[in-house]
C-alpha positions in Angstrom: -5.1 77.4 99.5 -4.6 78.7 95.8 -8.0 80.7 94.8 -7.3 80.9 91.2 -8.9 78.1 89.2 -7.3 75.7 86.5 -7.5 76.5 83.1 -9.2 72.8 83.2 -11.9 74.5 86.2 -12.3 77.3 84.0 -13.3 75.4 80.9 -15.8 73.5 83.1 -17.1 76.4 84.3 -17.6 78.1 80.6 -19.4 74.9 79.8 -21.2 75.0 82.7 -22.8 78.5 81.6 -23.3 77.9 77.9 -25.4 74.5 79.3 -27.8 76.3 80.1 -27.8 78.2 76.8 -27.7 74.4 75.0 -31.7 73.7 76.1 -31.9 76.9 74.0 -29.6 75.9 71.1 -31.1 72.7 70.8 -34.8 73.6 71.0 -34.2 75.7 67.8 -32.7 72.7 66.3 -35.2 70.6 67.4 -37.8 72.8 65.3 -35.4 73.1 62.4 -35.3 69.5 62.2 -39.6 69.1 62.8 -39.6 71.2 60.3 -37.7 70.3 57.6 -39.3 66.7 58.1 -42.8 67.7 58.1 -42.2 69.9 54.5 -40.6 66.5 53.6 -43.9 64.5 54.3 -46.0 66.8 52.3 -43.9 66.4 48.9 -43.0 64.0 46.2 -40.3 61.3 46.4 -37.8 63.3 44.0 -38.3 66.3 46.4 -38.7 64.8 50.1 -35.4 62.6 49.2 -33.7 66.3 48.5 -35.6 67.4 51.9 -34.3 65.2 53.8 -30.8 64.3 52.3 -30.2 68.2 52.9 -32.1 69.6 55.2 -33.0 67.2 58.2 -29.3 65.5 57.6 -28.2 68.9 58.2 -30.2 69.7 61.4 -29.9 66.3 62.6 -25.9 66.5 62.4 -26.2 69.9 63.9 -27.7 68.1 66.6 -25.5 65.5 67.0 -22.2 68.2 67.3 -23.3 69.8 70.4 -25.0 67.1 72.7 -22.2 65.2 74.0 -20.4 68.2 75.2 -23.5 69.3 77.5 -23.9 66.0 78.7 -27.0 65.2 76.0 -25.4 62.1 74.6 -28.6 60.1 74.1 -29.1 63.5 71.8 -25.7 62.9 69.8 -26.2 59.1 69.6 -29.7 59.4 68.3 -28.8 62.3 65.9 -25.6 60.2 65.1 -28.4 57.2 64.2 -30.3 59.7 62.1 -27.7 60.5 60.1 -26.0 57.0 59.2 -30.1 56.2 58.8 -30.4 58.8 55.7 -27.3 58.0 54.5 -28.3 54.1 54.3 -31.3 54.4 52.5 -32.3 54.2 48.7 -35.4 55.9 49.0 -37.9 57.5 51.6 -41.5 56.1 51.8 -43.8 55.5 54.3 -41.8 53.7 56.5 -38.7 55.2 56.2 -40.4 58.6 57.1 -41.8 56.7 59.9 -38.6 55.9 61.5 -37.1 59.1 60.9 -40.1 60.5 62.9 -39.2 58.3 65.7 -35.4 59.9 65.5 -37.0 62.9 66.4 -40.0 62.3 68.6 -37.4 60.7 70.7 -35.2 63.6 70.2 -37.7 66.4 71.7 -38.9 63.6 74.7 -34.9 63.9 75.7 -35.1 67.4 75.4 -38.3 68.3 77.2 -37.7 65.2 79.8 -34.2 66.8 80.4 -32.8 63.4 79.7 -28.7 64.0 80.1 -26.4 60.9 79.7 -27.6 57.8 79.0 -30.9 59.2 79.8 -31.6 56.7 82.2 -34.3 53.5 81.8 -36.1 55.6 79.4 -33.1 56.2 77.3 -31.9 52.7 77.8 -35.6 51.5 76.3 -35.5 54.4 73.5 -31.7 53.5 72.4 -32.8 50.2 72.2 -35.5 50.5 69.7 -33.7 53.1 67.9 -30.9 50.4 67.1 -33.4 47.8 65.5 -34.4 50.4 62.7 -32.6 49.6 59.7 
């Protein structure tokens, strides 16, 4: 029996490690993203549509990068959403900052909930209503 692993075993096992590390990674984007949404909510149109064409785009396709690769893929598909979202819209009022909250109240219950894949019934559901928003 050979004891050395595959450079395909090794790679798992590197991902493996830094998986651990993602619940980290991700936390901080998480907060980046809050962040930049809440300053959004508090501002006029001309600035929140700056906000949030910049900064949560940014953090949300931050996001959506990483997730797939640590098994989050609920996290890249909704970040993925988020993103295609932004870039869809002509303007950001009430409702639009409403769904964009939704992106990302979703986002932190996969997080803290430990969702991975499809994230289950509960992802099933969330994916669901996250694909009606226009």
């Amino acid at each position: 029996m050979n004891d050395t692993l595959s450079d395909y075993d090794k790679a798992m096992q590197v991902i493996n490690d830094l998986s651990k590390e993602y619940e980290k990674w991700s936390a901080a984007d998480l907060d980046r993203l809050t962040e930049a949404y809440d300053q959004a909510s508090c501002v006029s149109s001309e600035k929140r549509e700056q906000l949030i064409r910049e900064d949560v785009f940014r953090a949300a396709h931050d996001m959506k990068g990483q997730g797939a690769t640590f098994n989050y893929t609920l996290i890249t598909d909704i970040a993925n959403h988020l993103c295609r979202y932004i870039e869809r819209q002509t303007d950001f009022q009430e409702k639009q900052l409403n769904e964009i909250g939704l992106h990302i109240t979703f986002m932190r219950e996969i997080l803290e909930k430990k969702l991975t894949g499809d994230g289950g019934e509960r992802g099933i559901q969330m994916w669901q209503i996250i694909q009606e928003l226009s």
